[in-house]
N, C-alpha and C positions, 0 to 999 in steps of 0.2 A: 777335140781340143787337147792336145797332147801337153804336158808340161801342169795341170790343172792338181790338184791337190784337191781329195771329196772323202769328207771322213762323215761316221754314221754311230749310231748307236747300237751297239749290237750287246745282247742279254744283261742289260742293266750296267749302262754305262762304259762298257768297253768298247776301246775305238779301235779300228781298222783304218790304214790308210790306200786309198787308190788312185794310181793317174788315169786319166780321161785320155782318151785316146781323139785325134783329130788329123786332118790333112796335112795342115803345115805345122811344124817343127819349128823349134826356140831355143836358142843355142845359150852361152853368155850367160851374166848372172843367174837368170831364172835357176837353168840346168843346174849350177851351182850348189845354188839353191835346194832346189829338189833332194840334190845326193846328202847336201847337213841335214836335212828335216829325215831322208832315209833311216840318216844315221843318228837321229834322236837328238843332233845338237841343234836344237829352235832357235836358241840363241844367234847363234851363226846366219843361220836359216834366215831369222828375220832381218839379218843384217844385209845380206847377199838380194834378200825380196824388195827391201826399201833402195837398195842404188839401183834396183834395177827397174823400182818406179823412176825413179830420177831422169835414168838414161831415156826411157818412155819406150824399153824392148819391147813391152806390151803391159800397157798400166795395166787393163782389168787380172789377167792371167795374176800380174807381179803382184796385186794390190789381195787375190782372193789366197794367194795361196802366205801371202804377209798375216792375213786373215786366219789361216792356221797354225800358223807356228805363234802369233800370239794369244788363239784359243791352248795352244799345245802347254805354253807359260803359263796360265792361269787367267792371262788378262780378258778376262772376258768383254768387260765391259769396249776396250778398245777393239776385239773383235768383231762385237756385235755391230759397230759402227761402219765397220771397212766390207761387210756382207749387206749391209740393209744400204748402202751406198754402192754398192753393184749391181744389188738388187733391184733399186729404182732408176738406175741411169743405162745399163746395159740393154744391146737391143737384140743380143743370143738369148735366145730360148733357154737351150741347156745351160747355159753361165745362171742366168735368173732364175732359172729353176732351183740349182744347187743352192746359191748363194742365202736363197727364202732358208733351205733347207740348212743349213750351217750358221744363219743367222739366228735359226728356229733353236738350236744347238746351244750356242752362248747365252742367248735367255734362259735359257730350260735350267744350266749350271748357275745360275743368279738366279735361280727359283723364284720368276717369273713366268710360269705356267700361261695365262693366258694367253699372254701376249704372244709366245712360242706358240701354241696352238693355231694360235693364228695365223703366225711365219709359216707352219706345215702345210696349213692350206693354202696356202695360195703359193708352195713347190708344187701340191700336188696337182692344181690345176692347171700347173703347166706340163706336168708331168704323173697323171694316175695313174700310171705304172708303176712308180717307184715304190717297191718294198719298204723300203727303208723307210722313207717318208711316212709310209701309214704306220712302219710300227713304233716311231717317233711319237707320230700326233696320240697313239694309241697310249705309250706311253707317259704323254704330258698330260693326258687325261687324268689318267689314273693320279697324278700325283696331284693335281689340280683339286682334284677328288679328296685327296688325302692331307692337303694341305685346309679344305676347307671344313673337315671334320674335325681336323686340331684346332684351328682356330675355334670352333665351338665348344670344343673341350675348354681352350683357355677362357672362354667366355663364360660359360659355369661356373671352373673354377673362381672367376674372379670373382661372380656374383653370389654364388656358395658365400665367398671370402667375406664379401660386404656385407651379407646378409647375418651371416655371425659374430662380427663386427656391431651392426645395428641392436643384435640380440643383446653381445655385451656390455653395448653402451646402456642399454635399456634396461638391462638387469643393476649397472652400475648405480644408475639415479636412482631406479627403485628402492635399493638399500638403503641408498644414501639417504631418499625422503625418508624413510624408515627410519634410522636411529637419528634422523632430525627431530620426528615424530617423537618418538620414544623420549629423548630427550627433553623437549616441550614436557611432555607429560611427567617426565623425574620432577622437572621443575617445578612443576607445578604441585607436584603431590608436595613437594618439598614444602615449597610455599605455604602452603594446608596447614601442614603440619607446624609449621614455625609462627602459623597466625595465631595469634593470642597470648603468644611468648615473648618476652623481650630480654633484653641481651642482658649481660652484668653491669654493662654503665648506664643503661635505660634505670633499672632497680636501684644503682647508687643513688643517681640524679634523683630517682622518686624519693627515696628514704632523704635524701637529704632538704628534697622539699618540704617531706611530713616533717621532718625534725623543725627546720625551720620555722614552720606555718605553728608549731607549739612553742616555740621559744615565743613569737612572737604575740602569742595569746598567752601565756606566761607573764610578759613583759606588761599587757593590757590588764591582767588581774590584778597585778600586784601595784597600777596605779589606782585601780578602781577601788581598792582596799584602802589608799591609804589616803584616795579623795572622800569617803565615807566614814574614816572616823570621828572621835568625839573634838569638838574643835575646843581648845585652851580661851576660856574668856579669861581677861583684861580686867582686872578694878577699877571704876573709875574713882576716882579718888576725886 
């Protein structure tokens, strides 16, 4: 399949471009096409790929190799769409093979691991030959691998975090009961000590009872004395 754009992973993320070789030959946009993506401009590339879906020179060809100049952009996510749509609907072996495998590609950059894993296998069962293919899936293993070792780290950490957290919250009320405690007990001692004391207006108020309470036996004596003395008789005449 000549005009075909099949890029690969080679020593940790470096890509290499190849045409696919085939019988018949595709002139007009595609070709276009092909020479801006040569020449690094995707931009272009992608422009030249989509009229040339348009025209319908040959959608799969125009749609897979559309499919790399917008993996080339970064767009992965739209990449991924226009491979796994070739992938299911194409009835070439080789077209379906690659497409798994270049589909397997834009996941793997959206560090979606499994799912790529997946895509590899099922390139490679239509093609276990393919180098590339295995050391892709070999690839997305590892990082699959490695992304689920971090996650566990994050998940300690997190639990470390709460669990020190919990400590602190638990050390915080402890305290806190504590000079609750402690306080209770001032007061109380306080208390103690204040009982059996009373203030300066308690002692006024008392002293001015006791004063009273004599004025007022005072006041009782001095009529008692003078209901008791000698009474003045009268002459009767």
């Amino acid at each position: 399949m000549k005009n075909l754009i099949v890029f690969s992973f080679l020593y940790f993320l470096i890509f290499s471009g190849k045409f696919c070789s085939a019988q018949n030959s595709y002139g007009g946009t595609i070709k276009k096409g092909n020479e801006a993506y040569k020449n690094k401009d995707f931009k272009k590339a992608e422009k030249l790929y989509k009229e040339s879906t348009e025209k319908k020179d040959n959608p799969e060809e125009a749609k897979f190799n559309l499919g790399d100049a917008l993996y080339k952009q970064k767009k992965y996510n739209e990449s991924a769409q226009l491979f796994r749509e070739i992938a299911e609907n194409t009835k070439d072996k080789e077209l379906k093979s690659n497409s798994w495998h270049n589909y397997g590609n834009a996941l793997l950059q959206d560090k979606k691991y499994e799912e790529s894993i997946e895509a590899y296998k099922k390139s490679l069962r239509l093609n276990p030959e393919e180098k590339k293919s295995r050391y892709n899936l070999s690839y997305a293993l590892e990082k699959l691998k490695q992304q689920k070792q971090e996650q566990k780290k994050d998940k300690n950490k997190k639990d470390d975090k709460k669990q020190n957290q919990d400590k602190k919250e638990q050390q915080q009320n402890s305290d806190k009961n504590k000079d609750n405690k402690d306080k209770d007990k001032n007061q109380e001692q306080q208390a103690q000590q204040n009982k059996g004391k009373m203030s300066k207006e308690e002692a006024e108020q008392l002293l001015n009872a006791i004063a009273n309470k004599e004025k007022e036996l005072n006041e009782k004596m001095k009529k008692k004395k003078a209901f008791t003395g000698k009474a003045q008789v009268e002459k009767d005449w």
